[in-house]
VMD Tcl script that builds the backbone (N, CA, C; Angstrom):
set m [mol new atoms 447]
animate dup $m
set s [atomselect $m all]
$s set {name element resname resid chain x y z} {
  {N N UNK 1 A 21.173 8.926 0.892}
  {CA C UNK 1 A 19.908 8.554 1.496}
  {C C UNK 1 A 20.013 7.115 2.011}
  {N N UNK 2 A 19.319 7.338 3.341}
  {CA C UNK 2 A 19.455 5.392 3.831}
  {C C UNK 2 A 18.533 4.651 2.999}
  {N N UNK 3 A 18.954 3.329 3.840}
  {CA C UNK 3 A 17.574 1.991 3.030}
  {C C UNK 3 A 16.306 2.365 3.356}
  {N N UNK 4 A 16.606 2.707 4.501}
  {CA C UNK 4 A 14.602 3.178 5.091}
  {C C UNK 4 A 14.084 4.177 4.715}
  {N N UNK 5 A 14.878 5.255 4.267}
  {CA C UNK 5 A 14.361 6.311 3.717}
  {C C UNK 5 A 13.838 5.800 2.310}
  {N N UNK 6 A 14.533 5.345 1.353}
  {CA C UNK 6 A 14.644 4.571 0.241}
  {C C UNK 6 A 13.466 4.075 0.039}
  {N N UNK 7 A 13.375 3.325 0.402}
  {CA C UNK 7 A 11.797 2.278 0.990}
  {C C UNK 7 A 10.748 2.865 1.003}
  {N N UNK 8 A 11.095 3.720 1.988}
  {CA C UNK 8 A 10.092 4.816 2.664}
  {C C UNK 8 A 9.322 5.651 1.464}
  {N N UNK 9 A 9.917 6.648 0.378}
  {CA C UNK 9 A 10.085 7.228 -0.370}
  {C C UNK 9 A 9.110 5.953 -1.573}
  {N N UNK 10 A 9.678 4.811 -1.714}
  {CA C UNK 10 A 9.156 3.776 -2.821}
  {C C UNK 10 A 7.408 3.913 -2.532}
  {N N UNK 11 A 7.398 3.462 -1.049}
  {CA C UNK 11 A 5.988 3.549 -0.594}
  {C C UNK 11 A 5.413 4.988 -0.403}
  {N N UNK 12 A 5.170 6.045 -0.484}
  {CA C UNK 12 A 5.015 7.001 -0.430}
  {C C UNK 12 A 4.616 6.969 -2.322}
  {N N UNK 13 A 5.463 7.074 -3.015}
  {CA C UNK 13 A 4.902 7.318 -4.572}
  {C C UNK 13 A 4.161 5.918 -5.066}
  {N N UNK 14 A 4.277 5.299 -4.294}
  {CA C UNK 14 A 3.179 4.376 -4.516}
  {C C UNK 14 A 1.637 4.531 -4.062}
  {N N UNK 15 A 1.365 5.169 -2.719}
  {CA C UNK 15 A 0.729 5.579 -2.456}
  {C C UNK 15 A -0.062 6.861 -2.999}
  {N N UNK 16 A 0.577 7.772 -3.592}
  {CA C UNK 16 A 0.435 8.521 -4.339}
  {C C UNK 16 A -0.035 8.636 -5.888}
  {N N UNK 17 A 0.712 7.466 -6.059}
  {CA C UNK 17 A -0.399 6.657 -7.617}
  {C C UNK 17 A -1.277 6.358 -7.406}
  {N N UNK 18 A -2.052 5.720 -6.098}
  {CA C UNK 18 A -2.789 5.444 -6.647}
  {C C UNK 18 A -4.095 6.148 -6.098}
  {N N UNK 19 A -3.634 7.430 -5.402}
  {CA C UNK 19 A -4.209 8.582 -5.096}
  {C C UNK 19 A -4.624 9.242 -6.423}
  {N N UNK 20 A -4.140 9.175 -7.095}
  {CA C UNK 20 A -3.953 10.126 -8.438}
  {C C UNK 20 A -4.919 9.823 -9.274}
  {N N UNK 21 A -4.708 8.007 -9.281}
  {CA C UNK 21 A -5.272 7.411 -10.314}
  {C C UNK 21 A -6.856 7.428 -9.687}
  {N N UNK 22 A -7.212 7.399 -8.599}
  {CA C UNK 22 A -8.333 7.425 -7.926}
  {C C UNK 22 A -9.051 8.666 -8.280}
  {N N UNK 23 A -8.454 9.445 -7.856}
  {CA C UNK 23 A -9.004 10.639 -8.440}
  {C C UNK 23 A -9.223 11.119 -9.873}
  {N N UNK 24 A -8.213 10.458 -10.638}
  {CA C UNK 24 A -8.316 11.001 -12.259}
  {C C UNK 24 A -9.862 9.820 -12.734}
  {N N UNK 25 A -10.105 9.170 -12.092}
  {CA C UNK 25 A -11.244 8.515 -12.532}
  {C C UNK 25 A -12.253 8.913 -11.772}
  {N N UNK 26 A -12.231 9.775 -10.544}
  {CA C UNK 26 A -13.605 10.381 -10.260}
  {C C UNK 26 A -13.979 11.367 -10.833}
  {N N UNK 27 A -12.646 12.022 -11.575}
  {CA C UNK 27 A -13.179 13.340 -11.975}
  {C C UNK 27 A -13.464 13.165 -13.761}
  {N N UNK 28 A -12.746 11.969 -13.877}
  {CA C UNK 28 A -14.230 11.309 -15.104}
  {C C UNK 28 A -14.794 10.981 -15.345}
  {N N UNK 29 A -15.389 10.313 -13.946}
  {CA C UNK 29 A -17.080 9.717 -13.823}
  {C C UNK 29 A -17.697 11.110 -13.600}
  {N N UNK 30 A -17.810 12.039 -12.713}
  {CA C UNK 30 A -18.523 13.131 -12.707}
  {C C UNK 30 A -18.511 13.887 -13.874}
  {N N UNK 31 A -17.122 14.061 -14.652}
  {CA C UNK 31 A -17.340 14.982 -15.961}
  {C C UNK 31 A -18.282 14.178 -16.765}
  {N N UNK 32 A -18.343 12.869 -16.570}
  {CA C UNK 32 A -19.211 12.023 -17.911}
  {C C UNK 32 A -21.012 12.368 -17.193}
  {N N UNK 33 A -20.663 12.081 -16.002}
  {CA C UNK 33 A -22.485 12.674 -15.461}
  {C C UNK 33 A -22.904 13.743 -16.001}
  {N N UNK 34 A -22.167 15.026 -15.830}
  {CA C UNK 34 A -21.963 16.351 -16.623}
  {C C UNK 34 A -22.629 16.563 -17.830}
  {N N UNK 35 A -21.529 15.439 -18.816}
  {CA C UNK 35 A -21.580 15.779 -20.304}
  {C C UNK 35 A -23.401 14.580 -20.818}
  {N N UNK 36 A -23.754 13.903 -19.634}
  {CA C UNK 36 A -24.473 12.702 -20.178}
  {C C UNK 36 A -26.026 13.738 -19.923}
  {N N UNK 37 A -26.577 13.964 -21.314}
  {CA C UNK 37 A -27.597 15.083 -20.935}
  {C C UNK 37 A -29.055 14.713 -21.025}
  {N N UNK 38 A -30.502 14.797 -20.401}
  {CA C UNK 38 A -31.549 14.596 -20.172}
  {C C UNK 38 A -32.222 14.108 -21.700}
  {N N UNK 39 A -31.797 14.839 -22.782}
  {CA C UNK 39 A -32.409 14.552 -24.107}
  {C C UNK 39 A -32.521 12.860 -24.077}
  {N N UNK 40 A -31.423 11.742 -23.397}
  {CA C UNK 40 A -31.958 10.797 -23.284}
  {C C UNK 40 A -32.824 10.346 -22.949}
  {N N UNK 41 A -33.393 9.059 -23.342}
  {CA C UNK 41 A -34.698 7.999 -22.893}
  {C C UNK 41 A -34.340 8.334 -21.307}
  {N N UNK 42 A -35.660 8.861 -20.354}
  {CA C UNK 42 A -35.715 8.467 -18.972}
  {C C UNK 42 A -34.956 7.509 -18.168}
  {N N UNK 43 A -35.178 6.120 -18.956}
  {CA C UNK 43 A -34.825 4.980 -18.184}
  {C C UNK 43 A -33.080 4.970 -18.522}
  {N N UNK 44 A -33.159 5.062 -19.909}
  {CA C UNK 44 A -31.092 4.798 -19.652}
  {C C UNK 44 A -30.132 6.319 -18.751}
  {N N UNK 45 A -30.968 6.800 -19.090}
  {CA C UNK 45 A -30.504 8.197 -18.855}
  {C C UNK 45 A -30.000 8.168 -17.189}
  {N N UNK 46 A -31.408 7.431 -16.526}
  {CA C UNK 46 A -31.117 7.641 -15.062}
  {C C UNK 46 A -30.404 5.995 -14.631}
  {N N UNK 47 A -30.016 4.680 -16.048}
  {CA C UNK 47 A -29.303 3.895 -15.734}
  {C C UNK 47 A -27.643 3.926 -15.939}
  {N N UNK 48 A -27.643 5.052 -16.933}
  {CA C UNK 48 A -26.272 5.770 -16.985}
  {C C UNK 48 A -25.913 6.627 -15.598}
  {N N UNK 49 A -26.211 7.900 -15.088}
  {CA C UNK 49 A -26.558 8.140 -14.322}
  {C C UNK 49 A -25.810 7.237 -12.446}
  {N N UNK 50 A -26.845 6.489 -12.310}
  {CA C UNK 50 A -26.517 5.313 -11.359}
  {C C UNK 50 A -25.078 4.752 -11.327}
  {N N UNK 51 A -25.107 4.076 -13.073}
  {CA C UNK 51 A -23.680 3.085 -13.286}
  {C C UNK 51 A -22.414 4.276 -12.761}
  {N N UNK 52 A -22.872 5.413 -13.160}
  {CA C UNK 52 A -21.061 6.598 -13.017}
  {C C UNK 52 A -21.060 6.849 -11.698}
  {N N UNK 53 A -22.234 7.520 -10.872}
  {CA C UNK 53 A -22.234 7.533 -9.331}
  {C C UNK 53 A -22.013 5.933 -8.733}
  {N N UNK 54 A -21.902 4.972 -8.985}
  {CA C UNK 54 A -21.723 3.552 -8.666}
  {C C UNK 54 A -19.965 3.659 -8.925}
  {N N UNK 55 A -19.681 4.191 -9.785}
  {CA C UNK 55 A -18.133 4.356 -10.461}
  {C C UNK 55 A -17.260 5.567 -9.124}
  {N N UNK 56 A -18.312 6.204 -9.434}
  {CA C UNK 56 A -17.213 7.113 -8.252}
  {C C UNK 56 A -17.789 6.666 -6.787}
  {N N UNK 57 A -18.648 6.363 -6.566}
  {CA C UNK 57 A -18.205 5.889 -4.952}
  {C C UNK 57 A -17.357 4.919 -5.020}
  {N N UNK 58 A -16.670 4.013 -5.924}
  {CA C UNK 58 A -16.212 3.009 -6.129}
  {C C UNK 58 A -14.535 3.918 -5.938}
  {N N UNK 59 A -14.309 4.062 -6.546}
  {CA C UNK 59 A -13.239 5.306 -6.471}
  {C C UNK 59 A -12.666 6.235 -5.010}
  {N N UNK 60 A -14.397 6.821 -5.066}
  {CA C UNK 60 A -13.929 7.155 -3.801}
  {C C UNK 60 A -13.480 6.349 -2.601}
  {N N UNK 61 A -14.037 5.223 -2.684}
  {CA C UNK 61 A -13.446 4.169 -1.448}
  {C C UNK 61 A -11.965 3.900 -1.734}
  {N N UNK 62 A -11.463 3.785 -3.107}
  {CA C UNK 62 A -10.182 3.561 -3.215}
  {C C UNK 62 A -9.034 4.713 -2.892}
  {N N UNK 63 A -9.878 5.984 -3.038}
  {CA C UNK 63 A -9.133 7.669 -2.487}
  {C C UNK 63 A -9.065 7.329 -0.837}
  {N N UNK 64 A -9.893 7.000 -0.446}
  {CA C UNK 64 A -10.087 6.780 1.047}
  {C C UNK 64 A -8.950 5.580 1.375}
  {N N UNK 65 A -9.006 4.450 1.148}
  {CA C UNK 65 A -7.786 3.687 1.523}
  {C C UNK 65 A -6.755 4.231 1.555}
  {N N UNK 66 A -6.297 4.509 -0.025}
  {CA C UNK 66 A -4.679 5.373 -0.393}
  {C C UNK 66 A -4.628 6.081 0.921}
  {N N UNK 67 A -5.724 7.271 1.313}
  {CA C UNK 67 A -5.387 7.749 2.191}
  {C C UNK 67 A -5.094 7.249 3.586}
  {N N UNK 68 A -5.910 6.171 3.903}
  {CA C UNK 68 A -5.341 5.777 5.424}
  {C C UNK 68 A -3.880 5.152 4.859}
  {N N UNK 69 A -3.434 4.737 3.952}
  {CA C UNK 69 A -1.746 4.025 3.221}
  {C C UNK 69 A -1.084 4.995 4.181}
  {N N UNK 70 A -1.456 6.791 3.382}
  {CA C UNK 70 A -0.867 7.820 3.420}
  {C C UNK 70 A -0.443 7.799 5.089}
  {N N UNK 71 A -1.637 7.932 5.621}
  {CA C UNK 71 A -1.238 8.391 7.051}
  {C C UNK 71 A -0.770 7.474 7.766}
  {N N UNK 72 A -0.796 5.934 7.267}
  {CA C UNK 72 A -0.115 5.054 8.088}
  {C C UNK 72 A 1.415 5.088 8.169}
  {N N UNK 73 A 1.958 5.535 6.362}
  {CA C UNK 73 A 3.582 6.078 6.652}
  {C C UNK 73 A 3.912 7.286 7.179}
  {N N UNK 74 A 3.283 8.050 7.690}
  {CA C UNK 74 A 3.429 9.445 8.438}
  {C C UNK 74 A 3.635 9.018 10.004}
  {N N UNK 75 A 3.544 7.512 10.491}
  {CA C UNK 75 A 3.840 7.306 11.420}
  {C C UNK 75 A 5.130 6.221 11.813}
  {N N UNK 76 A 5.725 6.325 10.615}
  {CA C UNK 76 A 6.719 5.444 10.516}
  {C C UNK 76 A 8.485 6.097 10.466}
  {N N UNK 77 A 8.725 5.664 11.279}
  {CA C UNK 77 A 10.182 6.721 11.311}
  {C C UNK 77 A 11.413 5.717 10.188}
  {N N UNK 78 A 12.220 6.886 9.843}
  {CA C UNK 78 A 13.035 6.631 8.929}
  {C C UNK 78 A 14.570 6.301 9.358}
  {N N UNK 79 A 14.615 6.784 10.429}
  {CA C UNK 79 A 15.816 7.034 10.891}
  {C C UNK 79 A 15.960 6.187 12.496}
  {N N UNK 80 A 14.647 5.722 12.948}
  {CA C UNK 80 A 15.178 4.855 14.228}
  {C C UNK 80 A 15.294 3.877 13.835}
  {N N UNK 81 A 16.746 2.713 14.835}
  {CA C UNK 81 A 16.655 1.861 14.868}
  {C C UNK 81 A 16.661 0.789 16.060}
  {N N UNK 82 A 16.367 -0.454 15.576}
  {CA C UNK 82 A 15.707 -1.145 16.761}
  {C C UNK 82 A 16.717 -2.876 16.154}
  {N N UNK 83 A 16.661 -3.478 17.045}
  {CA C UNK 83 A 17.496 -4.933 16.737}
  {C C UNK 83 A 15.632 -5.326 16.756}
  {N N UNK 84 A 14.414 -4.981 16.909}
  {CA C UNK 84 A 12.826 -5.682 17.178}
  {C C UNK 84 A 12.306 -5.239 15.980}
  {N N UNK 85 A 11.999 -5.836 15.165}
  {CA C UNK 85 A 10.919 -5.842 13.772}
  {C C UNK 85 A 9.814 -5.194 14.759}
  {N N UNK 86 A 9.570 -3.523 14.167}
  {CA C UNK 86 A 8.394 -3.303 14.622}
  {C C UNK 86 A 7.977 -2.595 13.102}
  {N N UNK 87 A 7.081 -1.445 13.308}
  {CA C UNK 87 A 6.977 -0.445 12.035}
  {C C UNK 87 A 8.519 0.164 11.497}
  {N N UNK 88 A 8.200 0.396 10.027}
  {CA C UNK 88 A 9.310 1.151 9.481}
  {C C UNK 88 A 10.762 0.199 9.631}
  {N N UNK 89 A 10.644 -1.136 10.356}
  {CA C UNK 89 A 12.198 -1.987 10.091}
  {C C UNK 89 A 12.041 -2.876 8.980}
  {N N UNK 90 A 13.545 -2.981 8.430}
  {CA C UNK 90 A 13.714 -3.605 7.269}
  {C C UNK 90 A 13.995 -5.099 7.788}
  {N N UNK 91 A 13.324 -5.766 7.286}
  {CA C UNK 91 A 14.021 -7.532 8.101}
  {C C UNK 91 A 14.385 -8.268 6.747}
  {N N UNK 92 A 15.820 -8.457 6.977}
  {CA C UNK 92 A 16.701 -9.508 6.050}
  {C C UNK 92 A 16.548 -10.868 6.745}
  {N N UNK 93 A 15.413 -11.698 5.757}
  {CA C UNK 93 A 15.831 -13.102 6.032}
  {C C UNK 93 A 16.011 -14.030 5.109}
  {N N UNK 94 A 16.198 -15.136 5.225}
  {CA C UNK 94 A 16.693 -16.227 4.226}
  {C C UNK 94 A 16.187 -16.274 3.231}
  {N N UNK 95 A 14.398 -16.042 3.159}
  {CA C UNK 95 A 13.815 -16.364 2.036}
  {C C UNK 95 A 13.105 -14.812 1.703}
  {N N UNK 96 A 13.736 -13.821 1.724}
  {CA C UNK 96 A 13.224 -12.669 1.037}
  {C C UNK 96 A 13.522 -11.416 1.929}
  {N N UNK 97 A 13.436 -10.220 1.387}
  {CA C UNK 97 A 13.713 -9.154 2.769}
  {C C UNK 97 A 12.312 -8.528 2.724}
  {N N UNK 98 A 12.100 -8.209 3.900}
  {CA C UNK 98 A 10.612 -7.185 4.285}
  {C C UNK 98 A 11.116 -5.960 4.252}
  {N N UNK 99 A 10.167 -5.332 3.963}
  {CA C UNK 99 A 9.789 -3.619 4.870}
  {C C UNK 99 A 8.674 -3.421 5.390}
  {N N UNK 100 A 8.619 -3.481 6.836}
  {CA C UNK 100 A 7.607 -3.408 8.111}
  {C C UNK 100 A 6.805 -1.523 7.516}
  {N N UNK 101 A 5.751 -1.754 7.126}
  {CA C UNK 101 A 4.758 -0.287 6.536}
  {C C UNK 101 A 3.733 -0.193 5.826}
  {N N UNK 102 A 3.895 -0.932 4.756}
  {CA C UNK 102 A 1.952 -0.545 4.323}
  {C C UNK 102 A 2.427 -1.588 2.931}
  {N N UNK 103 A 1.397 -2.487 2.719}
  {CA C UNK 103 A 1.414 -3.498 1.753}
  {C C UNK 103 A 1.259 -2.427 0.168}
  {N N UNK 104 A 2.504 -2.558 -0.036}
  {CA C UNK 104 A 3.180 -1.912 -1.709}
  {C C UNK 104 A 3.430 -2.833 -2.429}
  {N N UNK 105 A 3.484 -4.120 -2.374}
  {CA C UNK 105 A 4.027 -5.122 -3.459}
  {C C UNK 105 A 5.583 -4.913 -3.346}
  {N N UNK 106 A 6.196 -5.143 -4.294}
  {CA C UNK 106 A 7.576 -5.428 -4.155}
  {C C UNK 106 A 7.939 -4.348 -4.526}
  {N N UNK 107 A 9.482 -3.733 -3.814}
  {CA C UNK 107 A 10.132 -2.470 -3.925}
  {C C UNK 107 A 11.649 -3.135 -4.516}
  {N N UNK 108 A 11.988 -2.392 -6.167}
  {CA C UNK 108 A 13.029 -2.692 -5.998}
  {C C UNK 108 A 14.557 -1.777 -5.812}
  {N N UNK 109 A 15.783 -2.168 -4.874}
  {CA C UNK 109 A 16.598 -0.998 -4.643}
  {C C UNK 109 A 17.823 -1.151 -5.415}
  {N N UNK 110 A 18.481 -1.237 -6.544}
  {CA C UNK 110 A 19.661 -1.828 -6.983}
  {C C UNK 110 A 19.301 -3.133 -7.561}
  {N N UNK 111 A 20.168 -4.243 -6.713}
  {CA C UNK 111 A 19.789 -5.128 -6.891}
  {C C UNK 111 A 18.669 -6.459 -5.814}
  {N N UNK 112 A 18.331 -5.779 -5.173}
  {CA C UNK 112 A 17.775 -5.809 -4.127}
  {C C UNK 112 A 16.252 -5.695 -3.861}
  {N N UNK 113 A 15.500 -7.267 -3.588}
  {CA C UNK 113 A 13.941 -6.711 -3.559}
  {C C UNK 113 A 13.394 -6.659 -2.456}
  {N N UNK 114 A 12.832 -6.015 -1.736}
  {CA C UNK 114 A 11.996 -5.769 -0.421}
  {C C UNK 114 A 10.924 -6.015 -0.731}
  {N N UNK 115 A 10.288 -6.792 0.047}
  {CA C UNK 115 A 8.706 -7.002 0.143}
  {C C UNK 115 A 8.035 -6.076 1.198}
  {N N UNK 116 A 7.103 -4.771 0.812}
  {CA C UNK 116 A 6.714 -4.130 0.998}
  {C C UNK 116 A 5.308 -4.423 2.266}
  {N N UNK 117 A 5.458 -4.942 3.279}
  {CA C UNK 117 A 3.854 -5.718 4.012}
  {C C UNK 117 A 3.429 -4.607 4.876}
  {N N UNK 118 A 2.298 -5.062 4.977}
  {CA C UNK 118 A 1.711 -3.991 6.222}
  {C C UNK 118 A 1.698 -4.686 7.956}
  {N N UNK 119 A 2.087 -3.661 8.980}
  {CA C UNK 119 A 2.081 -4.697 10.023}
  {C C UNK 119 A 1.222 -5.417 10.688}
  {N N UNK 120 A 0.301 -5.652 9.768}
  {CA C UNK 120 A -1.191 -6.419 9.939}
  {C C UNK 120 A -1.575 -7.298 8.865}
  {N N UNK 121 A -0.776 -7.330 7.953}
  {CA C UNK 121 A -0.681 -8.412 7.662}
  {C C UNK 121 A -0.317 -9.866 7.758}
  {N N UNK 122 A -0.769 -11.233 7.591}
  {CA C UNK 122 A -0.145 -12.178 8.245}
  {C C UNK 122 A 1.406 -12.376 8.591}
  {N N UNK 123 A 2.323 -12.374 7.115}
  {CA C UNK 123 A 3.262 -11.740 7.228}
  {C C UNK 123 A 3.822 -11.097 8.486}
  {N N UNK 124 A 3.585 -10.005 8.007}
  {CA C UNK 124 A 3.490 -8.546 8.962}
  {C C UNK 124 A 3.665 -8.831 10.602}
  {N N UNK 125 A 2.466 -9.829 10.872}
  {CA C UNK 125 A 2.267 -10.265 12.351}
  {C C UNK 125 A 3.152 -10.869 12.917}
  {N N UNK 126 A 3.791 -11.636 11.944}
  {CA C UNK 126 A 4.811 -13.013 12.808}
  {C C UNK 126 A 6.269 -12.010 12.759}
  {N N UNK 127 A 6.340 -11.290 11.486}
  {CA C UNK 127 A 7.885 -10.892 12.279}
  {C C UNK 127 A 7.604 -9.479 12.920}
  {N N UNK 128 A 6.361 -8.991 13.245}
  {CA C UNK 128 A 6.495 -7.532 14.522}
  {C C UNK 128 A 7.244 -8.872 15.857}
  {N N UNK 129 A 7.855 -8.045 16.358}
  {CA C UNK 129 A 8.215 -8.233 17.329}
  {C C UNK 129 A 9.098 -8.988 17.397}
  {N N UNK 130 A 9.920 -9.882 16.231}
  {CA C UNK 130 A 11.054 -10.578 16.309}
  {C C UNK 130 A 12.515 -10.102 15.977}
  {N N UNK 131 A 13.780 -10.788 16.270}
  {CA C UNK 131 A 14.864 -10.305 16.179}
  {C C UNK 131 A 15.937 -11.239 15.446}
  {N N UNK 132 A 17.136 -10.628 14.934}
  {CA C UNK 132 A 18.176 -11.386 14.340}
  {C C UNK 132 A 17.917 -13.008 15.111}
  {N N UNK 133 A 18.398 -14.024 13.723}
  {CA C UNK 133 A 18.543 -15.623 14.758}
  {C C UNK 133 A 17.102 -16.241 15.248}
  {N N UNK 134 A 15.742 -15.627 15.040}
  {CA C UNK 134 A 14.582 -15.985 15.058}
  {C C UNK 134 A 14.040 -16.687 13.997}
  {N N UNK 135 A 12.882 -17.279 13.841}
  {CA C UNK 135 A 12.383 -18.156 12.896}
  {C C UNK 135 A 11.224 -17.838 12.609}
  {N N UNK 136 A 10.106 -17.829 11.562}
  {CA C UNK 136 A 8.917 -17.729 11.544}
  {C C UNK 136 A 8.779 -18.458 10.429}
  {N N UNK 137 A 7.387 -19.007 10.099}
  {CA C UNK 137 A 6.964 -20.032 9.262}
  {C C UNK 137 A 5.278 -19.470 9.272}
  {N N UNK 138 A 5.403 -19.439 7.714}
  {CA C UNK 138 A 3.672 -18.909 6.793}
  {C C UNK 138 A 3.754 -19.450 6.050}
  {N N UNK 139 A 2.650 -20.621 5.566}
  {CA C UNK 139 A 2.156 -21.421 4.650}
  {C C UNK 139 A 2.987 -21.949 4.322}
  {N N UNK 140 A 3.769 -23.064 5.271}
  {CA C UNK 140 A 4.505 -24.062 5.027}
  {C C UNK 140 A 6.266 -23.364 4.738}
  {N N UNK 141 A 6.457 -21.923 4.567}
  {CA C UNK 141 A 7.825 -21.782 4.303}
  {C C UNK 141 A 8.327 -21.250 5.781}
  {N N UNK 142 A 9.578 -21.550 5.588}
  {CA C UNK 142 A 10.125 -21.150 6.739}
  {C C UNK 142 A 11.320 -20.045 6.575}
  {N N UNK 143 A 11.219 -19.069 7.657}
  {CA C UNK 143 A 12.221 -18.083 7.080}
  {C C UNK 143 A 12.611 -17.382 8.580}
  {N N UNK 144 A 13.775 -17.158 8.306}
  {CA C UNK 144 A 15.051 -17.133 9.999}
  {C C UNK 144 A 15.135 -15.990 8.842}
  {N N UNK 145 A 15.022 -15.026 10.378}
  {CA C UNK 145 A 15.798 -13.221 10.046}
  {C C UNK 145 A 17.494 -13.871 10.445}
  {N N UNK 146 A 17.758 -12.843 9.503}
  {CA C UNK 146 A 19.170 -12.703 9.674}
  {C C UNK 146 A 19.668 -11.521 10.277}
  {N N UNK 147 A 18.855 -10.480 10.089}
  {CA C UNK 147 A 19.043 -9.005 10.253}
  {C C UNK 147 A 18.385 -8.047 10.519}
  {N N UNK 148 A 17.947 -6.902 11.096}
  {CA C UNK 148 A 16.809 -6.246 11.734}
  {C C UNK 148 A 17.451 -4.839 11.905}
  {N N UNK 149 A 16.938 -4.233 10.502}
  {CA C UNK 149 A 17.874 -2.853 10.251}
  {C C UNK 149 A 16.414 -1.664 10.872}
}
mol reanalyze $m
mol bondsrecalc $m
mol representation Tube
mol addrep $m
């Protein structure tokens, strides 16, 4: 398997956690609405009530992100390559390596850490569109690609 697939694959079950985890907590705010029964006082009853539907729309917004994560790597190819940092390229530079796709935190491959950004992130912005022997500088650091897999 290549690096981009690799990567690719890291972000994908990342995305997927936290699909999971999104969901395993909506479907225990609703089971707790379920099990939480009228014999209570009026007032806590319908302040319990509130707090769990407050819990799962909360949730649900986080199912909803994961999912745009999801469909943002469904547009990311694994297998093209480009010498131009666009989506889906890996950029080796001095002070850390990227993977151009959806902000995962750090991926690690061996011995090897990729910083996982999205291409809208600040990050993200300065190296779309750059190539080997280029320079970019965010919050005072400076960092020259070396490489543009």
């Amino acid at each position: 398997m290549n690096l981009k697939q690799e990567l690719y694959n890291q972000c994908l079950d990342y995305v997927k956690g936290r699909m999971a985890a999104a969901q395993d907590a909506i479907d225990a705010a609703q089971q707790a609405a379920k099990d939480d029964t009228k014999s209570s006082a009026g007032d806590k009853y319908e302040t319990g009530r509130e707090m769990m539907q407050q819990e799962t729309d909360r949730n649900m917004a986080q199912l909803a992100e994961a999912n745009k994560l999801k469909i943002a790597l469904t547009h990311i190819s694994t297998t093209a390559n480009s010498t131009i940092a666009e989506a889906g390229s890996v950029i080796i530079t001095n002070n850390g390596n990227f993977y151009l796709a959806i902000s995962a935190g750090v991926l690690i491959l061996g011995e090897a850490k990729y910083f996982a950004v999205s291409p809208a992130s600040p990050i993200g912005m300065m190296l779309r569109g750059k190539q080997a022997g280029q320079q970019v500088s965010l919050n005072g650091k400076n960092y020259t690609i070396q490489e543009v897999l």
